[in-house]
C-alpha positions in Angstrom: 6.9 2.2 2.7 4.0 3.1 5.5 3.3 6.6 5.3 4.6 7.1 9.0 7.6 5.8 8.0 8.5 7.8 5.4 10.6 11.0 6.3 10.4 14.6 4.9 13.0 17.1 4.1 17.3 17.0 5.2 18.5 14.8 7.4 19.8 16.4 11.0 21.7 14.7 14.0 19.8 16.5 16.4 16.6 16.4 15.3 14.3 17.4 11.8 11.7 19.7 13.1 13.2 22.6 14.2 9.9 24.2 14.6 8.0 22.7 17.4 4.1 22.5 17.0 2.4 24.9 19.0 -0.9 22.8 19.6 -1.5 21.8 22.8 -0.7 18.6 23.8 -2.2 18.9 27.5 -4.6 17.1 26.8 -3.0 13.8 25.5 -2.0 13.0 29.1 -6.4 13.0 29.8 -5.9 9.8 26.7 -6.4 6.5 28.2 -4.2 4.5 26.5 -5.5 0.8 28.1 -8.5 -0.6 26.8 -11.7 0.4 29.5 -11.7 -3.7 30.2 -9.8 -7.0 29.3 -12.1 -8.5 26.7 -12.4 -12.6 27.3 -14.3 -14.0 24.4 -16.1 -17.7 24.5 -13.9 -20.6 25.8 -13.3 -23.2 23.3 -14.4 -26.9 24.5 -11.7 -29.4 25.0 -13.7 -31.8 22.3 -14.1 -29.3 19.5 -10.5 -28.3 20.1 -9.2 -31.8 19.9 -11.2 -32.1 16.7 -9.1 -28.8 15.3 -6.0 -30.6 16.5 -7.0 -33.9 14.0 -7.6 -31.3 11.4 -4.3 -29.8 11.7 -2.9 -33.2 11.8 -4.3 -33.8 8.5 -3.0 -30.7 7.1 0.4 -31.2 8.1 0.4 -34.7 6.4 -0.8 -33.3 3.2 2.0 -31.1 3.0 4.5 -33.7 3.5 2.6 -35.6 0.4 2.9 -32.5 -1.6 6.6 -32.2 -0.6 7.6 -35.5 -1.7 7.7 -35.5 -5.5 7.4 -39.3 -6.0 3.9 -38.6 -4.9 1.0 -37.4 -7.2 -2.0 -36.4 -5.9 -4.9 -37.4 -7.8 -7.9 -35.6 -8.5 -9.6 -37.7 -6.5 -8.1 -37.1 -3.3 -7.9 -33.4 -4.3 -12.1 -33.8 -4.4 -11.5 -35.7 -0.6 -9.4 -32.8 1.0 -12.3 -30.3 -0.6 -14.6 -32.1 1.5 -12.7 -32.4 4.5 -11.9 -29.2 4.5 -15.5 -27.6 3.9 -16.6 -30.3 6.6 -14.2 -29.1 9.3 -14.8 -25.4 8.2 -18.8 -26.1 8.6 -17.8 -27.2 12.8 -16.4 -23.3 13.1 -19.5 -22.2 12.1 -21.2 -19.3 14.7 -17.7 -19.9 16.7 -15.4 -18.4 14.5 -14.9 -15.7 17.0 -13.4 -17.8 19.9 -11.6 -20.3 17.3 -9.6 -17.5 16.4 -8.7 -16.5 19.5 -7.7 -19.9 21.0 -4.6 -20.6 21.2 -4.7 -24.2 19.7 -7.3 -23.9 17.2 -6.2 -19.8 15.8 -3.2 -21.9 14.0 -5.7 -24.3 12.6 -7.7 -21.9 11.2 -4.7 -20.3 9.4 -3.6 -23.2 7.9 -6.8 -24.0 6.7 -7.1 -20.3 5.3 -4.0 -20.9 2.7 -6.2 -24.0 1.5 -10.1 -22.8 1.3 -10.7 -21.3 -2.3 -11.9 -17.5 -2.4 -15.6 -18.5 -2.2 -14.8 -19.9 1.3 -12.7 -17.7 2.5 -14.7 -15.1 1.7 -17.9 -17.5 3.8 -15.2 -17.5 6.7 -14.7 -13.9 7.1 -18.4 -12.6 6.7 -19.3 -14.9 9.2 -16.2 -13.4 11.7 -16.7 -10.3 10.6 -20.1 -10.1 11.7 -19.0 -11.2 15.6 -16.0 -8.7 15.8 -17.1 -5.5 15.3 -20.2 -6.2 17.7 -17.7 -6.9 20.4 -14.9 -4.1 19.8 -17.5 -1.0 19.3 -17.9 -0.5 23.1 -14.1 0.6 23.5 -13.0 1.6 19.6 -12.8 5.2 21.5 -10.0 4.1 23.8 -8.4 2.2 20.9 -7.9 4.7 18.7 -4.7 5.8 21.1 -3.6 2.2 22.0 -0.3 1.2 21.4 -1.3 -2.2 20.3 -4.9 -2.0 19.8 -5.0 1.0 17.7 -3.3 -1.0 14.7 -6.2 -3.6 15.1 -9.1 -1.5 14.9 -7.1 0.4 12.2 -7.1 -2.8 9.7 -10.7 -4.1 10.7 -11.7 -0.1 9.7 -9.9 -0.5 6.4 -11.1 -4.0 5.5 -15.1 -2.6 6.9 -14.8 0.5 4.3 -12.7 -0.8 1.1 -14.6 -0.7 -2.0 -11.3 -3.1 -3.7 -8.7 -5.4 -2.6 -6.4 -2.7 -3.1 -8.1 -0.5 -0.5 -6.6 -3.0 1.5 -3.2 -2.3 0.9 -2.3 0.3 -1.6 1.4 -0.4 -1.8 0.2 -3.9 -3.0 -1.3 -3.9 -6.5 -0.3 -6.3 -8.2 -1.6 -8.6 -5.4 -0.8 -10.7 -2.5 1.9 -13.2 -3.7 5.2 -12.9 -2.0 7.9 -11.7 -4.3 10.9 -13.9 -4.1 10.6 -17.6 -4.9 12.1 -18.4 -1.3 8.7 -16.7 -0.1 6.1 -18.7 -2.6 8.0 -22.2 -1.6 6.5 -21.5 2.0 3.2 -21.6 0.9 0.7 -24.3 0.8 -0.7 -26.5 -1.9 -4.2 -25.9 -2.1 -6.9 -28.0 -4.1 -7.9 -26.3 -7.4 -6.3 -22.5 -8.8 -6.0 -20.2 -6.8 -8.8 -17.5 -7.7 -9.5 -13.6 -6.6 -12.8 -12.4 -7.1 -13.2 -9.6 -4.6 -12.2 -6.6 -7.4 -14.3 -8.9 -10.1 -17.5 -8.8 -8.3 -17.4 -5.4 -6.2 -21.0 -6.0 -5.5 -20.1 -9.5 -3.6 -18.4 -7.0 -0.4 -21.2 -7.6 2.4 -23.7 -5.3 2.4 -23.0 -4.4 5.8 -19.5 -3.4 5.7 -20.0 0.3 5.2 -22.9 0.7 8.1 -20.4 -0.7 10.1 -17.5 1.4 9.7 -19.9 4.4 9.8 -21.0 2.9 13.7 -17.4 3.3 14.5 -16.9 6.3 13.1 -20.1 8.2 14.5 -19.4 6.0 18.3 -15.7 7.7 18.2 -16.8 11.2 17.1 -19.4 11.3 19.8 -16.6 10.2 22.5 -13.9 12.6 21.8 -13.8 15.8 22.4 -12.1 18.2 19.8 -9.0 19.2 22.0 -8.6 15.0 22.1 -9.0 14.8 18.4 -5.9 17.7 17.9 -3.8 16.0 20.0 -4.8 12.2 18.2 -3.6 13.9 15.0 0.2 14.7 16.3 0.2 10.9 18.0 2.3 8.6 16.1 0.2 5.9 17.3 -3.8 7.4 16.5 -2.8 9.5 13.3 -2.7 6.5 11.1 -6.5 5.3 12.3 -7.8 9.0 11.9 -6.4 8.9 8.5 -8.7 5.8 7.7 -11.4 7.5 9.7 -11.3 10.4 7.3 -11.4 8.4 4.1 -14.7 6.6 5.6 -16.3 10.5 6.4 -15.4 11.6 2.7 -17.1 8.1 1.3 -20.3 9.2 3.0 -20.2 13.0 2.5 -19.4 14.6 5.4 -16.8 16.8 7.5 -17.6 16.3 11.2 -14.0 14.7 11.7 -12.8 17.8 9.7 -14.5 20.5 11.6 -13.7 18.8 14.8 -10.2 19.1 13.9 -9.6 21.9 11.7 -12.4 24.1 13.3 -15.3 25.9 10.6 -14.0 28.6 8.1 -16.1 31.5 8.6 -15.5 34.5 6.7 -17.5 37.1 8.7 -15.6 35.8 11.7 -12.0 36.7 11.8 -11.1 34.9 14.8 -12.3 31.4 14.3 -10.9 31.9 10.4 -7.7 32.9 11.8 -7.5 30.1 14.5 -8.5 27.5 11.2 -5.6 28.7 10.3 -3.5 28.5 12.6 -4.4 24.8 13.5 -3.5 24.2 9.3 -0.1 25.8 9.4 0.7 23.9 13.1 -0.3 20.5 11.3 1.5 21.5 7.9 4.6 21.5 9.7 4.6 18.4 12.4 5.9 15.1 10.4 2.7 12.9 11.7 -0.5 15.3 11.5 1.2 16.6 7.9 0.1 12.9 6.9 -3.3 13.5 8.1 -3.6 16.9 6.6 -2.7 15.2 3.3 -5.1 13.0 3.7 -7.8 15.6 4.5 -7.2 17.7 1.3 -7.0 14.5 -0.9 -10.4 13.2 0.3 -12.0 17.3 -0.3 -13.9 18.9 -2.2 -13.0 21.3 -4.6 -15.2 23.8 -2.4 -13.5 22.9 0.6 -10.0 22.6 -1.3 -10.3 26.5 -2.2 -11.5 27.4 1.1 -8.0 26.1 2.5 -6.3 27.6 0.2 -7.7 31.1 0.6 -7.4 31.1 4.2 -5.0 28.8 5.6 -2.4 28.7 2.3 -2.6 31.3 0.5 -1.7 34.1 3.4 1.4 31.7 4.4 2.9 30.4 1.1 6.2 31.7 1.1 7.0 30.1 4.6 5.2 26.8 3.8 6.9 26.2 0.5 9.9 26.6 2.1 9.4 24.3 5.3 11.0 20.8 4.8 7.4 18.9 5.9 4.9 21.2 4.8 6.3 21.8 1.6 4.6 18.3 1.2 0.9 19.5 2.2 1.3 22.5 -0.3 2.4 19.8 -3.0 -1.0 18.1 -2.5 -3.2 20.9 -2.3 -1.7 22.3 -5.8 -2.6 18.9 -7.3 -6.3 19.7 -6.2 -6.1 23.7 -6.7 -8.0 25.6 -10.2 -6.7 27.3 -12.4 -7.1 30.8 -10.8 -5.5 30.1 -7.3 -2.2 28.5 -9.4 -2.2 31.6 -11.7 -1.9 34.0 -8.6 0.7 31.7 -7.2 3.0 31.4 -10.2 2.4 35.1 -10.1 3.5 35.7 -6.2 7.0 37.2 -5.8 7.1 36.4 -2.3 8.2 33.0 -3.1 12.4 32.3 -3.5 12.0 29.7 -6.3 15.9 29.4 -6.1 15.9 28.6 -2.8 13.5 26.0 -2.6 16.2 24.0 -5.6 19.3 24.8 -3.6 17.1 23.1 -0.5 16.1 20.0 -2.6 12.6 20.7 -1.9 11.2 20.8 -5.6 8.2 18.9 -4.6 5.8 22.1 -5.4 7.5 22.6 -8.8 6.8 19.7 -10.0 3.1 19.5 -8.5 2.9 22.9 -10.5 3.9 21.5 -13.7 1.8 18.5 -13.3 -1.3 20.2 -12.8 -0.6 22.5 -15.7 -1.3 19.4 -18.4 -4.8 19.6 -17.0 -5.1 23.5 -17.3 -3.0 24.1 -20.0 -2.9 28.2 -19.9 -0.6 27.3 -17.1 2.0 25.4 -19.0 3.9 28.8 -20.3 4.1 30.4 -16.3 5.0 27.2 -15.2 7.8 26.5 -17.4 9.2 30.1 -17.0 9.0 29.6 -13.5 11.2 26.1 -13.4 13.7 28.3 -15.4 14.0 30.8 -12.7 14.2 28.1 -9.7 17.1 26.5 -11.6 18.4 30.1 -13.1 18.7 28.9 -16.2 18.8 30.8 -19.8 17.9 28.4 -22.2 19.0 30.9 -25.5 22.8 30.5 -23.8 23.0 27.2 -23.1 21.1 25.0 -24.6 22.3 21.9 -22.9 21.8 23.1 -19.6 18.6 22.7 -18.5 18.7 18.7 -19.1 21.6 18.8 -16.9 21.2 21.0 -14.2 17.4 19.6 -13.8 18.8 16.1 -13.6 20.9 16.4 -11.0 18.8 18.8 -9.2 21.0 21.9 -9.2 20.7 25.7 -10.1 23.1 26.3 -13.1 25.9 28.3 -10.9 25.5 25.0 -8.2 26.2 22.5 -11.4 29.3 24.8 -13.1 30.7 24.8 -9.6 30.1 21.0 -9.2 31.9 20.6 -12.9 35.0 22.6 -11.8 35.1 20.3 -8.5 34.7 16.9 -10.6 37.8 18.3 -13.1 39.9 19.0 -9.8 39.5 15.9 -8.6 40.1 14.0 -11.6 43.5 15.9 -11.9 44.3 15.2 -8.2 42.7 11.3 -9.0 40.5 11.6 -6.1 37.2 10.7 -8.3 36.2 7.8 -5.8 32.7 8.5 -4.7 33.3 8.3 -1.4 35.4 11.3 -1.3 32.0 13.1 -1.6 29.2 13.7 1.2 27.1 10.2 1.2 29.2 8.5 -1.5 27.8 9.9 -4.6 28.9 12.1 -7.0 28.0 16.0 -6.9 26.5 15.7 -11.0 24.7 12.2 -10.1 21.4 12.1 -11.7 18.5 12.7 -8.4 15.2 11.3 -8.3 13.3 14.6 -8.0 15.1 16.2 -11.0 13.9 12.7 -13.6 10.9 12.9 -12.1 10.6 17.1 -12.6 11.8 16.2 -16.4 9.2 13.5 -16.6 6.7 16.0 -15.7 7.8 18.5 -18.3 7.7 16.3 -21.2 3.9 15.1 -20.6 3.1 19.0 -20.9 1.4 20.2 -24.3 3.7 21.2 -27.2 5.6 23.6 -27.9 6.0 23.5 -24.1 7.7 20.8 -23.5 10.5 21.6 -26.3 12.6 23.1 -23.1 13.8 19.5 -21.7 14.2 17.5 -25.9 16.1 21.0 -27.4 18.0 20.3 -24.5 18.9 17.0 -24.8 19.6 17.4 -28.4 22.8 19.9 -27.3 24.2 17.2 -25.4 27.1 15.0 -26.9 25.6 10.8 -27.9 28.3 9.8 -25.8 26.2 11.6 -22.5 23.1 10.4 -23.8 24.5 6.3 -23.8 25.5 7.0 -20.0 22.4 8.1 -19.2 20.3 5.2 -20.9 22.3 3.1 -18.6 22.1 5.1 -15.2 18.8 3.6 -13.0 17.7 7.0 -12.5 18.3 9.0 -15.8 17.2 6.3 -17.9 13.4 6.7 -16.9 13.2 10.2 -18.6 14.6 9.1 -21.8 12.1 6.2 -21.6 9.6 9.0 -20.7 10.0 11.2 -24.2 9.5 7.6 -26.2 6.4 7.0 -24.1 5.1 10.4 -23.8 1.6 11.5 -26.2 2.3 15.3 -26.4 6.2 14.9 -27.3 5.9 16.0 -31.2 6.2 12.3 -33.5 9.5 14.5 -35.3 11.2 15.0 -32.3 10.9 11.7 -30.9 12.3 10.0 -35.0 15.3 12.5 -34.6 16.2 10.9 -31.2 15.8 7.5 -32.1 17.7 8.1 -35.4 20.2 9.8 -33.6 20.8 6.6 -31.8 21.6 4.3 -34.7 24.7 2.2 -34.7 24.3 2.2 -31.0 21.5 0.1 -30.4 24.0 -3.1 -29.8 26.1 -1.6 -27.0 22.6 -0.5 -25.1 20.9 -3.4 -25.8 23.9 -5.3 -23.6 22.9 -3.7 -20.7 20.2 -4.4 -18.3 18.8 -0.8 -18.2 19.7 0.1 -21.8 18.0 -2.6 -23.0 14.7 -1.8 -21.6 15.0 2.1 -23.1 15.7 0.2 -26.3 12.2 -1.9 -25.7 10.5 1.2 -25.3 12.3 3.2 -28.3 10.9 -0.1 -30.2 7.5 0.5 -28.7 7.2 4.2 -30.0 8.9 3.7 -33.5 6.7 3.4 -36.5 7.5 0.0 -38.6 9.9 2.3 -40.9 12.0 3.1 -38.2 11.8 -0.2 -36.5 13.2 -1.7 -39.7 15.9 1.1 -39.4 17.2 -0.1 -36.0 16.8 -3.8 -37.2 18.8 -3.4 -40.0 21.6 -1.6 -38.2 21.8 -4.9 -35.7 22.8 -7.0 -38.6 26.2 -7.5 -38.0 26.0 -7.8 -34.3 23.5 -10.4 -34.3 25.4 -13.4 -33.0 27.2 -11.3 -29.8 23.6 -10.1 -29.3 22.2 -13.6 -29.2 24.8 -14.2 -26.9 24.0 -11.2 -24.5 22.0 -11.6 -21.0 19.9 -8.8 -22.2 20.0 -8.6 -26.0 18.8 -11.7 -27.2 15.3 -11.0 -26.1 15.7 -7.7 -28.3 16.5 -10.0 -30.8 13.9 -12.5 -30.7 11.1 -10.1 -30.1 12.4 -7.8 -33.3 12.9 -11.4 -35.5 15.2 -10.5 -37.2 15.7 -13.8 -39.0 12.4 -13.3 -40.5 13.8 -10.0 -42.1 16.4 -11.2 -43.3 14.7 -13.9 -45.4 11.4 -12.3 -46.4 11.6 -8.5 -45.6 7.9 -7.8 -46.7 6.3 -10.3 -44.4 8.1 -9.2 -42.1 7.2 -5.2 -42.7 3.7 -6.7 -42.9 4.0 -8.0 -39.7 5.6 -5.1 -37.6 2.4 -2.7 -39.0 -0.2 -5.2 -37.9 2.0 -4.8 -34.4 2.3 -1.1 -34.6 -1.1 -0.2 -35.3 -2.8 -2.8 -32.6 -0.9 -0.9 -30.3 -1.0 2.6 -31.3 -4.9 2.1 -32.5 -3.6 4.0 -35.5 -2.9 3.4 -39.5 0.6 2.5 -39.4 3.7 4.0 -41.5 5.0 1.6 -43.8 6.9 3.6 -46.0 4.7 3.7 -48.8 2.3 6.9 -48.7 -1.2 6.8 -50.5 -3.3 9.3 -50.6 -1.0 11.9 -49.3 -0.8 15.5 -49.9 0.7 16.9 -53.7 2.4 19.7 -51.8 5.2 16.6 -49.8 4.3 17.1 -46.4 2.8 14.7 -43.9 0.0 15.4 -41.2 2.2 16.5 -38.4 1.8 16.5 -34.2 -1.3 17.7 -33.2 -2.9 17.9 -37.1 0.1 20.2 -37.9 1.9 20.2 -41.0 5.6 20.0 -41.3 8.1 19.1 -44.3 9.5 15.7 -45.1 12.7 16.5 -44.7 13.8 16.1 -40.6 14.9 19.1 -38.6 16.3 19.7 -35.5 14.9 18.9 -32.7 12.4 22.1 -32.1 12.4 23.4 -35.1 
């Protein structure tokens, strides 16, 4: 989802920023928002363009040849279209400028794009690449608040200042293939596989792209004044460029966008810290420059990060936490904060930790507990504090905290949604939509799996709060919750999870034997059985195996279960168990880098215990969960 897209805190009918920004927008209005002239680049000659028109002739009969299946292409005439197409692509040559801009010949030049390997492509583009920014440097000023310019210069900043294909488009990793097989269909067959070699060979980016994107940045600093800058960062339409902007400062070391907008923090001079300040907390709470302030304090310093948080967080915590957009901005900064400005914050009782779960805004809690697996004296505070926010008492009620964390809800908010669920059952009114959005008041949120998420990755013992807990609960809870979308990610989290104790994560996956088969029939309890498989040692694998016996066939059967089958090969235990056992510990210890357990202990200690988490020791015998 584009970041300006996305939208912070409770919905409201009349509007989500109650709190208007107090910078002033005067000076938006001095803005031009057309470009300083209409750009005209070179005219295209009727006889290149009616070659461009043959080319795309060509092209179009191509894909009728691939379309009809009774036709093979040979390699030969896959070697022919190579050279047509590096022939017609050697005519655009120091004209690639006005090619693209013609009407005609642009659609050429795309079609030809699907077909041109990466080598070429990557040709075509230096060679534009090298026009473009020439002619749009002039008026890149005036851009920056154009309603359809701005997202131009935007993209030719990105692609000028990546370092990776996926600086290009973060939300696309796994690269640039449409999804759905409707989507692929559409695209053209092009001679020879289809290769990516931008994030291969970083050092083939043209040496020129960064000089370039620092011209623009140093030609729009020196045109716009600061007031101008302020009021870009609240426009819908500049914020998103002056994010890129500030992402190209940072990769050459330096603030001047930062100052300009923020002002200098200068500790002998109360006014100008104070006015820093101010122009944070303003930003902090508008839902376009909070995007740009994020940006800021994820491309800073740790200097500059505890500056900020000195003078322009620190003083105002309690009221930012609290707000339903800057709540967001104090997320960040805690992901970039030391340990000393965290300890006084876990430590500040001007903060309503309740308040911000009864609000749904536990984006700083979990930021918290996060950054306390890098500095872990913080994991104690940080778990006591999650207690408080949720006001739970762990030595009471066990089972609580797994619940009330899961569906995002203090424990007097959860006992009060229980009571309301019985009522309703008794009056048969449990249809979802007798509740506020169609979902039930003890549904599983995102926020909570992801808070419980965070726990578990903290160091031992400190994690024990969210696996004690779901130890209290009854198996039948725990089988809802491996098949619930949301839920089920947290259980798959305490199999994946390093610091959860290697005890603690055999009693769960013991405790779900004879089980396995009615998870392994649905689509999201099969995958938290893949993953249980993943983290068990070959002893327990054999366990879980074993206890699938006489559920084979239905399994086999099953949408889901029959790759759990196949993958566990069961056939091969049934006919020659130690091959098999052999097998499953070569498995286990490729992927765990690790001597594997295969039952049969050499060298262990006379005393009968086993090296525990951590180089602990602990007795043979299993014990509850914690213990």
């Amino acid at each position: 989802m584009n970041n300006q897209a996305r939208k912070r805190g409770r919905k409201h009918k009349e509007g989500r920023n109650d709190r208007p920004v107090e910078v002033d927008n005067s000076s938006l209005s001095s803005i031009p928002h057309g470009l300083p002239h209409t750009h005209s680049f070179e005219e295209v000659d009727e006889e290149l363009r009616a070659y461009y028109r043959s080319v795309d002739a060509k092209l179009s009969e191509w894909e009728q040849q691939d379309a009809d299946k009774s036709l093979q292409v040979t390699q030969e005439e896959l070697e022919d279209r190579e050279l047509f197409l590096k022939a017609a692509l050697s005519e655009a040559q120091g004209r690639e400028l006005a090619l693209c801009a013609d009407f005609d010949c642009s659609k050429t030049i795309e079609n030809m794009g699907r077909l041109l390997d990466s080598a070429s492509q990557k040709a075509f583009m230096v060679s534009l690449l090298g026009s473009l920014p020439k002619e749009l440097l002039p008026a890149s000023p005036s851009m920056v608040s154009h309603p359809y310019a701005a997202h131009v210069l935007r993209v030719l900043l990105l692609l000028l200042s990546s370092r990776s294909r996926s600086d290009l488009n973060p939300e696309r990793l796994e690269g640039d293939e449409p999804r759905s097989a409707k989507a692929r269909g559409k695209i053209r067959h092009r001679p020879g596989p289809r290769t990516h070699n931008f994030d291969e060979d970083p050092a083939g980016i043209p040496a020129e792209f960064p000089s370039l994107a620092e011209k623009f940045l140093f030609k729009i600093l020196a045109e716009t004044a600061e007031e101008q800058l302020r009021a870009l960062a609240v426009d819908q339409v500049a914020s998103p460029t002056l994010q890129v902007l500030v992402k190209i400062e940072a990769n050459l070391d330096r603030a001047s966008l930062v100052s300009k907008l923020l002002g200098d923090i200068v500790p002998d001079r109360v006014e100008e810290t104070e006015a820093t300040a101010q122009l944070f907390n303003n930003f902090a709470r508008d839902a376009v420059a909070s995007h740009l302030l994020t940006c800021i304090i994820a491309h800073s310093p740790p200097p500059v990060v505890r500056v900020l948080w000195q003078y322009c967080v620190a003083p105002s915590i309690s009221s930012l936490v609290n707000d339903p957009i800057a709540n967001f901005v104090v997320a960040t900064i805690i992901e970039k904060a030391d340990s000393p400005e965290l300890s006084s914050f876990l430590e500040s009782s001007q903060i309503d930790w309740p308040e911000l779960v009864d609000n749904a805004r536990t984006g700083v809690l979990r930021a918290l507990v996060e950054r306390a697996t890098a500095f872990h004296s913080l994991a104690a505070p940080a778990i006591g504090t999650v207690c408080a926010a949720f006001r739970l008492d762990p030595q009471v009620e066990s089972e609580m905290p797994f619940r009330c964390m899961l569906s995002l809800k203090s424990s007097t908010a959860y006992r009060h949604a229980v009571r309301r669920e019985k009522d309703d059952r008794r009056r048969k009114m449990v249809d979802p939509s007798h509740h506020p959005e169609g979902v039930l008041l003890t549904e599983p949120s995102i926020q909570g799996a992801l808070l419980l998420q965070a726990i578990l990755r903290l160091p031992d013992p400190h994690n024990e709060l969210v696996y004690q807990s779901l130890d209290a609960l009854p198996i039948e809870e725990v089988l809802t919750m491996a098949k619930d979308r949301i839920a089920s990610r947290v259980l798959d989290a305490l199999a994946e999870s390093p610091t959860v104790p290697l005890r603690t994560k055999r009693k769960y996956i013991m405790s779900l034997i004879g089980y396995y088969h009615t998870l392994l029939n649905d689509q999201l309890g099969s995958r938290v059985c893949d993953n249980i498989w993943k983290a068990s040692d070959p002893m327990l694998r054999e366990r879980i195996a074993r206890s699938l016996f006489d559920h084979e066939s239905s399994l086999m059967e099953s949408r889901y279960g029959s790759f759990f089958i196949r993958n566990a090969n069961l056939w091969v235990l049934k006919r020659n168990a130690d091959d098999w056992r052999q097998d499953q510990a070569l498995k286990y210890s490729s992927a765990h880098q690790s001597p594997p357990d295969t039952g049969k202990r050499k060298g262990g200690p006379p005393d009968g215990t086993e090296p525990g988490h951590h180089g602990q020791k602990t007795k043979r015998k299993r014990s509850n969960l914690g213990n």
